[in-house]
N, C-alpha and C positions, 0 to 999 in steps of 0.2 A: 425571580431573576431567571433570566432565562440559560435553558445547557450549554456548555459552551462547545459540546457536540454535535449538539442539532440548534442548528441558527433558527430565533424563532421560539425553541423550545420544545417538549415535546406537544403540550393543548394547541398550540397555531397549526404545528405540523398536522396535526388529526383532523382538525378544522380545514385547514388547507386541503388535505386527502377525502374531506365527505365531498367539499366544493367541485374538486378536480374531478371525482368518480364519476360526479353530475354533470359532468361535458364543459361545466366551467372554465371557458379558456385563462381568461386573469388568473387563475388559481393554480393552473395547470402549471403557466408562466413564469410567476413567482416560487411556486413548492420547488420545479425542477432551477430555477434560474439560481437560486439560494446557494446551492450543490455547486454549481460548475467550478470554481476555483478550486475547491477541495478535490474533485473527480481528476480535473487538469494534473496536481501536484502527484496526481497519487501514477495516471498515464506518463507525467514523465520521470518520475522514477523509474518506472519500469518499462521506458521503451530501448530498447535494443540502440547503442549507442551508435552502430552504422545504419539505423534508419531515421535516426533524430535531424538528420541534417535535410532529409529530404520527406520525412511526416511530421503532422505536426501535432503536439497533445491536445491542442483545441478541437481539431477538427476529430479525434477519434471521440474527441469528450460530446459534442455535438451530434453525432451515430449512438452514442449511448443512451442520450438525452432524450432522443428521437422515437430510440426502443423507448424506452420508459414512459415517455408519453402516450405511445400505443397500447402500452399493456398498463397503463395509471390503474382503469377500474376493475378488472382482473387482482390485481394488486391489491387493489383497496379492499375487496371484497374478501379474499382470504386472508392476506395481510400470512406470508409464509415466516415472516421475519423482518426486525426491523428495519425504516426505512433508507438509511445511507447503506445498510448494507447493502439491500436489495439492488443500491445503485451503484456501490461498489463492484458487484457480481456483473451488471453488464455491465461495465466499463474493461472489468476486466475480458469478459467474454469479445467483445470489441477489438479490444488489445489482439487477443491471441489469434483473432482473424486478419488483423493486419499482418501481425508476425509469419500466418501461414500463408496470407497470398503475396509477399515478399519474396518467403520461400520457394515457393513455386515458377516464380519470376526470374528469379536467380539461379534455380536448381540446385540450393543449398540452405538448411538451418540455419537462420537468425537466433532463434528463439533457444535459451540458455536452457531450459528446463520445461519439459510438460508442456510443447505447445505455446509457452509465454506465459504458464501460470504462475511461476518463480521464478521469471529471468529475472537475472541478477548483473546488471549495466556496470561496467567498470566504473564509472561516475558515480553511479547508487553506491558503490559498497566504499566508496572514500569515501561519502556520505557518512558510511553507517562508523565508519572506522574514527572519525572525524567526533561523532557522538559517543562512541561508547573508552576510546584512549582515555587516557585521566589525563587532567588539564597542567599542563606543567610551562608555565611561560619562561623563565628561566633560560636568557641567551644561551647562555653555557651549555643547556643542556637540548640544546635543538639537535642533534645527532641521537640521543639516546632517544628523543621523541620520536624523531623520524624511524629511528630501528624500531617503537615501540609499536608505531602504526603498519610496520610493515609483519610484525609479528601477531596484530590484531587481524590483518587481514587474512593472515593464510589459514589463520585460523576459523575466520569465517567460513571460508573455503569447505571447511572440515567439518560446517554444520548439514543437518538432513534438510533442502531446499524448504522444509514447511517449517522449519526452525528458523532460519533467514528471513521469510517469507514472517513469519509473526514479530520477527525483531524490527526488519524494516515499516512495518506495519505502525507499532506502539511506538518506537522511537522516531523514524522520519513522517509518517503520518499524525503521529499524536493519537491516535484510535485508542479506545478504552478499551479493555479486555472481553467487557461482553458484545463488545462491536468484533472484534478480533473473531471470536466463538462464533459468532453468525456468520463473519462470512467464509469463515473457510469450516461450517457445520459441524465442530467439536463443542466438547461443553465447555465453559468459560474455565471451570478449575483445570480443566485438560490444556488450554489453551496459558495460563497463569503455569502451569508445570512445566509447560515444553520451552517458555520464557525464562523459569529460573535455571532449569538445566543448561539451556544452550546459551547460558554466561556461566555457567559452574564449568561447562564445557573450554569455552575461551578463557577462562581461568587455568584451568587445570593444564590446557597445550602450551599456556605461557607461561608456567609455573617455574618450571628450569629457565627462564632467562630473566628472572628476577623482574616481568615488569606486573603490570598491572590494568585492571578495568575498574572505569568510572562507575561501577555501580552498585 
């Protein structure tokens, strides 16, 4: 059966990466085409919510694509780490150049954190707030929900950006933790630690007002 992380699986993907190395266009095609929807979701979570209306996540997904195409047998050859990371790392590197020639355009910061490496889009963190509140349908209690997500939020707020940054990662991306560990180069228990904390964290700031997280 094949991972439900790497479409394909990992033996296509390595297959696919001897073919590509080999200047095989068809293979080049398909390895990176597989990627793009995943690379998309991941640029528009994180694109800055005043440049979303006028950039667009395909087209930085496609600058990414473009890199990785150029550097395929480099890649293959070392192989620094695996592959969605690899693609991960420039898509984000892509990001953070839009975010800074924006900046430079405008003569002011887009970018929430680090050049675009942890911006954090108002949209993204309803996002995140949306996944992590506990699920309470319950008419009657849509006000203590609503206070519930406004108390998960600030509390987001109160995490260290690479703490947000691995949450929105595994929870709105779906990434497995040793995808997590690659790309932002911690070791995966480092990475599974800074995840349980930074809900021990959101737990603990919401403690006095009696609410709670889904997890």
């Amino acid at each position: 059966m094949a991972s439900a992380s790497t479409p394909g699986g990992p033996d296509d993907t390595d297959h696919l990466l001897r073919n590509a190395a080999a200047g095989e266009a068809a293979a080049i095609e398909r390895l990176l085409e597989r990627y793009r929807e995943r690379l998309r979701r991941m640029i528009a979570l994180r694109l800055d919510d005043r440049l979303a209306a006028r950039v667009d996540a395909s087209d930085v997904v496609q600058e990414a694509l473009a890199d990785a195409a150029r550097k395929l047998a480099d890649y293959a050859r070392d192989r620094p780490l695996p592959f969605y990371p690899w693609l991960h790392r420039l898509a984000a590197e892509r990001l953070a150049a839009v975010h800074r020639r924006h900046r430079r355009s405008k003569a002011r910061s887009v970018a929430r954190e680090e050049s675009g490496a942890f911006s954090w889009p108002d949209s993204s963190a309803q996002l995140m707030v949306n996944s992590l509140a506990a699920d309470d349908t319950t008419p009657s209690h849509a006000l203590l929900r609503e206070e519930q997500r406004r108390q998960v939020h600030a509390a987001l707020q109160e995490l260290a950006p690479i703490d947000r940054e691995i949450l929105m990662m595994h929870y709105l991306e779906g990434l497995s933790f040793p995808e997590i560990a690659a790309i932002l180069d911690i070791g995966e228990g480092a990475s599974k630690m800074r995840h349980l904390r930074a809900l021990q964290r959101i737990r603990a700031l919401m403690a006095g007002n009696g609410s709670a997280v889904s997890r």
